[in-house]
C-alpha positions in Angstrom: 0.0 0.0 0.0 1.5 3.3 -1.3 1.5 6.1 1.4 -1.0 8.4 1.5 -0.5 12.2 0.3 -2.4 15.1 0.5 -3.8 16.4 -3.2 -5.8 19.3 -3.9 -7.4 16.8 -6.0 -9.1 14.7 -2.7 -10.5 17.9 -1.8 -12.9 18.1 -4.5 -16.7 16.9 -3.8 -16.5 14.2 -6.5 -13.2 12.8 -5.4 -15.0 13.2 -1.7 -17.5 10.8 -2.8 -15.9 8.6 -4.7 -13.3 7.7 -1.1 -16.4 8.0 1.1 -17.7 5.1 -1.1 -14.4 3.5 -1.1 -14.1 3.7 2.6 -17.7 1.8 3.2 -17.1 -0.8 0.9 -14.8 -2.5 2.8 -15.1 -4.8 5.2 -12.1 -3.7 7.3 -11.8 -0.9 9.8 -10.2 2.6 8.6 -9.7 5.7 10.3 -7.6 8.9 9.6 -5.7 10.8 12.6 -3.8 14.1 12.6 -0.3 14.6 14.3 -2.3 14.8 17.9 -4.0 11.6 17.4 -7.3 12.9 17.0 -9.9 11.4 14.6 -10.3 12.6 10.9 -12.5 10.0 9.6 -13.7 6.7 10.1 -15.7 4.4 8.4 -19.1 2.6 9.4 -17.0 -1.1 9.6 -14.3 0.2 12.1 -17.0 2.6 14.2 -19.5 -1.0 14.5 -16.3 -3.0 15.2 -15.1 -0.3 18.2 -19.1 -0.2 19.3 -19.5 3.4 18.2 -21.2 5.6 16.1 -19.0 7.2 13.5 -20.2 10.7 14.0 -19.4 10.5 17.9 -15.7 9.4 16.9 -15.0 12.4 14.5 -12.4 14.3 16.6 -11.4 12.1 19.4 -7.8 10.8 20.4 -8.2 7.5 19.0 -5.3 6.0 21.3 -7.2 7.1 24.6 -10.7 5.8 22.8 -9.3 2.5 21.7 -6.3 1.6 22.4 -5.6 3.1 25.9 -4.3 -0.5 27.7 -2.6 -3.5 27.2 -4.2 -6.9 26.9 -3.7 -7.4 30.5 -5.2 -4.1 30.8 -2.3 -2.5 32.4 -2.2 1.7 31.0 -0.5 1.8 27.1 1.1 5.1 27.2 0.8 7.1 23.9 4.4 7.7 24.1 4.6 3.6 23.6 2.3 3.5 20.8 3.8 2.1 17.8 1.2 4.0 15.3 2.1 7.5 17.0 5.6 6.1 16.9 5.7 5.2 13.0 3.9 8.0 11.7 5.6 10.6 13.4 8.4 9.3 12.0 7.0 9.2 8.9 7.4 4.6 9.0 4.4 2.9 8.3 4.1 -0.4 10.9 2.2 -3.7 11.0 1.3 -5.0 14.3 -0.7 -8.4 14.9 -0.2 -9.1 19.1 -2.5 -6.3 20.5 -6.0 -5.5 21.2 -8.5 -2.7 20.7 -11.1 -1.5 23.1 -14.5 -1.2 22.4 -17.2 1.5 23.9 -18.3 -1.8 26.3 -14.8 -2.3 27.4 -14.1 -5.5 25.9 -11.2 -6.0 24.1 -11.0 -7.8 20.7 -7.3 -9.0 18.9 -6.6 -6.8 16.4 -4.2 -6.8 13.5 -3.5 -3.2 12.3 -1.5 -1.2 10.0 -0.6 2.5 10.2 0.9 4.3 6.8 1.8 8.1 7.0 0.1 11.1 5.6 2.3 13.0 3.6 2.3 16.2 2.8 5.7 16.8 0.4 8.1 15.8 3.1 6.4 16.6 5.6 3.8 14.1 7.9 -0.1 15.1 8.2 -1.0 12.5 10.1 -1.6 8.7 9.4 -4.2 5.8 8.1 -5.2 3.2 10.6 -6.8 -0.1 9.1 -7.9 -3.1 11.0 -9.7 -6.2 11.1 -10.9 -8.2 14.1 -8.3 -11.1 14.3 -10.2 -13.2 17.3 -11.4 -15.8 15.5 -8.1 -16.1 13.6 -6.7 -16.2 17.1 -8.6 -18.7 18.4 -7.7 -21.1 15.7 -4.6 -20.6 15.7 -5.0 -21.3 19.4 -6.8 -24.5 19.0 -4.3 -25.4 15.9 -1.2 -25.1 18.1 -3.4 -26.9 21.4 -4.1 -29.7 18.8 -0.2 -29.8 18.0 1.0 -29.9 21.3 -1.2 -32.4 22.3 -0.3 -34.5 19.3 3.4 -34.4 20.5 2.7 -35.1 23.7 0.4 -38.3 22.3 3.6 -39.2 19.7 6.1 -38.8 23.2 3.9 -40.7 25.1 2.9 -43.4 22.1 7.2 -43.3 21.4 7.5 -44.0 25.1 5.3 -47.0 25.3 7.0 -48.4 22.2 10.3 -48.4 23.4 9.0 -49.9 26.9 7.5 -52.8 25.0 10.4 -53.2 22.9 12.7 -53.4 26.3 9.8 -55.8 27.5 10.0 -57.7 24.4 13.9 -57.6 24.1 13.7 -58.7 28.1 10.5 -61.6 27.1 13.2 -62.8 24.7 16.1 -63.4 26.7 13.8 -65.4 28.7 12.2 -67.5 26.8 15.8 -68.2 25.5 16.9 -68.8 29.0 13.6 -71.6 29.3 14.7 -72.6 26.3 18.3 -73.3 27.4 16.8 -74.8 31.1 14.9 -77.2 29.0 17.5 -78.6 27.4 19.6 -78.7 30.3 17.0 -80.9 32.2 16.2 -83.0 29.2 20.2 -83.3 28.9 20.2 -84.3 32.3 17.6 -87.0 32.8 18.8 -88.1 29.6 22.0 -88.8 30.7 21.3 -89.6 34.6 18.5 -92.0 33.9 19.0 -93.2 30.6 22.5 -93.1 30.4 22.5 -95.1 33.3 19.8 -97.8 32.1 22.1 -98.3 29.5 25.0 -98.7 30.9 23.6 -101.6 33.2 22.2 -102.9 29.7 25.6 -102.7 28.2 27.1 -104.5 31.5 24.6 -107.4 31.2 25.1 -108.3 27.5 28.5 -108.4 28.5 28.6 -110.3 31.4 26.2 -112.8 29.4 28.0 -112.8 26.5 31.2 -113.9 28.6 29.3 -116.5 30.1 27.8 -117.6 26.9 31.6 -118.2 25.6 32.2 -120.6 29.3 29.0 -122.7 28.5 31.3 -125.3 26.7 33.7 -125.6 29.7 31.2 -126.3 31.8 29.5 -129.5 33.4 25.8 -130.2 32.4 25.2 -129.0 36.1 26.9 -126.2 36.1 26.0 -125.1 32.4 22.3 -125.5 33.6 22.4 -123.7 36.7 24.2 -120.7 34.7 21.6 -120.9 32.3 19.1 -120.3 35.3 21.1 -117.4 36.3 21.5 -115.2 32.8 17.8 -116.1 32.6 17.1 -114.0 35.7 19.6 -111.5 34.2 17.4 -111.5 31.0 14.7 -111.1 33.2 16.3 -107.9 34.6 17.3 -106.8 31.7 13.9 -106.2 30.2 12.9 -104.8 33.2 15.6 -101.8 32.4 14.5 -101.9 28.8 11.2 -101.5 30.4 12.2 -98.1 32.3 13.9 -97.0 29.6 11.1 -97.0 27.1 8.7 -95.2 29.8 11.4 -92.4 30.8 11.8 -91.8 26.2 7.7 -91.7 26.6 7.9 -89.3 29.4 10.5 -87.0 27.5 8.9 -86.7 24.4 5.5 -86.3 26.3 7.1 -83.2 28.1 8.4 -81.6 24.6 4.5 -82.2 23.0 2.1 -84.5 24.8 1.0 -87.5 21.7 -2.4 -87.2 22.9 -2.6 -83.3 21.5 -2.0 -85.2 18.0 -3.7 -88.2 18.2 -7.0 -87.1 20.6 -7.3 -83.3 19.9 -7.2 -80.3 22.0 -9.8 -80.8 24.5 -8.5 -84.5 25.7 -5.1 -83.4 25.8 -6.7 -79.9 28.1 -8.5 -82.8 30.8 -5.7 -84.9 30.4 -3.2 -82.2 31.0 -5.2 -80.7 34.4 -5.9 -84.0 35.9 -2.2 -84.6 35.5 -1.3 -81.0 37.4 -3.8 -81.7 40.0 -2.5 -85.6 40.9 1.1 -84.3 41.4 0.0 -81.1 42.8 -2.9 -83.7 45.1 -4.7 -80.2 44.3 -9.2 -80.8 44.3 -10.6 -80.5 40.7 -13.7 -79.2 39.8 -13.6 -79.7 36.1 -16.3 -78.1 33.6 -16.5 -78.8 29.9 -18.9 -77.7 27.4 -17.7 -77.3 24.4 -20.0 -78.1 21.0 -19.3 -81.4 18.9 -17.2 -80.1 16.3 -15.6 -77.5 17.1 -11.5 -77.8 16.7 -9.1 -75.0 16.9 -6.0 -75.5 13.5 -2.8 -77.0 15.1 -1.0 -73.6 15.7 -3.9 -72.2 17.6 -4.6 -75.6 19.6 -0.5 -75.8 20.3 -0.8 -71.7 21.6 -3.9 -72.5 23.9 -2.0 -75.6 25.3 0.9 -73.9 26.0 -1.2 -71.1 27.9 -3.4 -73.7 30.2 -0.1 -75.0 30.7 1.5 -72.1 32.0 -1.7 -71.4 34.3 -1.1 -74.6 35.6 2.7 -73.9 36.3 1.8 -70.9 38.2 -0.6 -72.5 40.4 2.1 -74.6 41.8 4.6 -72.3 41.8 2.9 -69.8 43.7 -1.2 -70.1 44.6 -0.1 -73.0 47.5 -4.1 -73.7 46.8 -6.0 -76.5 47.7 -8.4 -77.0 45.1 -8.2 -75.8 41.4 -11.8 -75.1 39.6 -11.5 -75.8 35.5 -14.2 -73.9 33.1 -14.0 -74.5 29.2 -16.2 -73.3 27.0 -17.4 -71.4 24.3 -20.3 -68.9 23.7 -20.9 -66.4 21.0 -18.3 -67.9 18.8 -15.7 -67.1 21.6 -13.6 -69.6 23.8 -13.1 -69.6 27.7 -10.4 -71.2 29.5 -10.4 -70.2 33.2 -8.5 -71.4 35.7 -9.4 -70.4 39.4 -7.4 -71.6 42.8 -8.4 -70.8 46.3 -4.5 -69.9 47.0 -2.8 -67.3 48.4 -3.5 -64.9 45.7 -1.5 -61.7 45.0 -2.0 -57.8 43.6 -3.1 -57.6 40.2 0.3 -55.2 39.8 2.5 -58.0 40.3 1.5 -59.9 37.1 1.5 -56.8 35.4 5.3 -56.3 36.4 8.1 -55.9 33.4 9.7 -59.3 35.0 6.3 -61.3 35.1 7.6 -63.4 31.8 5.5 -65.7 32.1 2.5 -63.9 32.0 3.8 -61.8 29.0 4.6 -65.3 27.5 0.7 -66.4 27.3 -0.7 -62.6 26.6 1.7 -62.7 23.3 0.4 -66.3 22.2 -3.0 -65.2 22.8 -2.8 -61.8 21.2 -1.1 -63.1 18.0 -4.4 -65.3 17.5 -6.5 -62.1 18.3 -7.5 -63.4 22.2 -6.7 -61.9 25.6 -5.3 -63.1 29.1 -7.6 -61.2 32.0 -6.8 -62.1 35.6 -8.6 -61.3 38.7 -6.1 -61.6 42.0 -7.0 -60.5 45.5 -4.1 -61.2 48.5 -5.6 -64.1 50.2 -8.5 -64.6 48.2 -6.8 -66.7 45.1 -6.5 -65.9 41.5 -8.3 -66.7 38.2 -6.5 -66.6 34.9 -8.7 -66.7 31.6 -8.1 -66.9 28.0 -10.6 -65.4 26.0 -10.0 -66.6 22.1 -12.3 -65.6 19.4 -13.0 -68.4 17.1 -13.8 -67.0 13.9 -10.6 -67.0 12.3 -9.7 -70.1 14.1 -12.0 -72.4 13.5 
């Protein structure tokens, strides 16, 4: 916007009309001061915006009518004033972080401008437009409200992440640390019990092989009494072979129990809790009721056996209950597995702890087939673990 300047021209009535109609057909507020800051002109937008009447603004100081205080309505001094400032220096300005005051004494953001009158080189006085920028305020406002909670949501959502990678990074090296513990015992039993079952085989077949190789230097007595004698040994021996074969069975049933092949899930689910509760001599209350026909594919049967499994485990590692109660079922093409003992029972923050593996084991096997792990624990009043596992897109 060019500066104004005083023309003999704008004097003229035509000219007169033609800026009075200029001035009204804007939506923005204008007004002309003189070098004391009192009104020249203002037009019917800016009077309405400042709650006046145009004719009662003509000649008043403008910066005691409207602009008199600060937004925290502490006094604004005219010597302050960056329109008096400007103009008298013959500088326009653009300012967009004050207010105006209306006739009511509300205050309104305001984005102005001031541009110089000039007369030659010499300043008349100045043009003030402005607009009413509370809305635009408000937005902008809401806009930057909306960003800073976003960040705090994308901090808070990046924070999470990295705790459940730590938690996942930690679930790892446990799981690898079962892993290696399995081993370890199967290593073990493998080597103290069937090692040593084999080794008395191996000693047997030995000694009867030598004895087969004396038969000829023997008397018929004495050939037939050690006949009598590696008989018994046999006898012995196949009661090793015997242990052997049922310590392989128990083995492989540790690694994956036959009967989840051969009989399905739900047998190998009773077989597996009347197992727990015979070495645990925990009470069962056992409840079934499951529809013919419905079967879960082998790597969502194999994730919900593991998970009643671990349930199991920690009832006997920490519940010291007294009776387990056993519901299975399914209802509104969703299955429940819960498992309830009247043990000691514990806060519900301790199984949601970073180091409660085995809890975070079973929520991640049931939340990569879409179900949930909810428990309900009370100190003293026992605990209840249950599986919840939609069946649609396992059945």
């Amino acid at each position: 916007m060019e500066t104004p300047v005083l023309n003999p021209i704008a004097s003229h009535p035509l000219w007169q009309h033609q800026l009075g109609l200029l001035l009204e057909s804007t939506g923005e507020g204008i007004f002309g001061i003189d070098l004391d800051g009192h009104c020249m002109f203002i037009n019917r937008a800016g009077a309405q915006m400042l709650g006046h009447e145009a004719r009662d603004v003509i000649g008043s100081n403008m910066h005691e009518l409207t602009h008199h205080s600060h937004p925290d309505g502490s006094h604004y001094a005219d010597t302050d004033c960056p329109i008096f400032n400007a103009f008298r220096r013959g500088l326009p300005c653009r300012i967009d972080t004050e207010v105006f005051w209306r006739r009511d004494g509300s205050a309104f953001a305001v984005e102005y401008s001031s541009h110089p009158i000039m007369d030659g080189a010499q300043v008349r006085g100045a043009v003030i437009t402005f607009v009413d920028i509370t809305e635009r305020r408000r937005q902008a406002e809401a806009l930057q409200l909306a960003k800073d909670e976003l960040g705090l949501r994308v901090q808070e959502r990046t924070r999470e992440l990295s705790d459940a990678l730590v938690q996942l990074r930690e679930l790892s090296a446990w799981l690898d640390k079962v892993r290696e513990d399995e081993r370890t015992r199967i290593a073990r039993e493998v080597h103290d019990e069937l090692g040593s079952l084999l080794v008395a085989l191996k000693m047997d077949v030995n000694w009867i092989g030598k004895r087969l190789g004396e038969q000829q230097e023997r008397t018929p007595d004495a050939a037939e009494a050690m006949r009598t004698r590696m008989r018994s040994k046999c006898s012995n021996m196949s009661q090793l072979i015997e242990r052997a074969v049922d310590n392989v069975g128990r083995i492989i049933t540790d690694l994956r129990p036959s009967i989840l092949d051969h009989q399905g899930l739900w047998a190998a689910l009773e077989w597996q809790a009347h197992e727990f509760v015979q070495s645990a001599e925990l009470a069962l209350q056992w409840h079934f009721d499951v529809p013919a026909g419905v079967e879960l594919p082998e790597p969502a049967a194999i994730a919900v056996f593991r998970i009643f499994q671990e349930m199991l485990s920690n009832v006997g590692r920490h519940a010291k209950a007294r009776s387990l109660d056993i519901r299975i079922g399914v209802e509104d093409m969703q299955l429940s597995i819960s498992v309830r003992d009247d043990g000691v029972g514990a806060p519900v923050q301790a199984f949601e702890a970073a180091t409660s593996y085995g809890v975070l084991g079973m929520r991640e096997r049931a939340r990569h087939f879409g179900g949930r792990i909810d428990i309900d624990s009370r100190v003293g009043e026992g605990c209840t673990f249950c599986l919840h596992l939609p069946l649609l897109g396992n059945a």
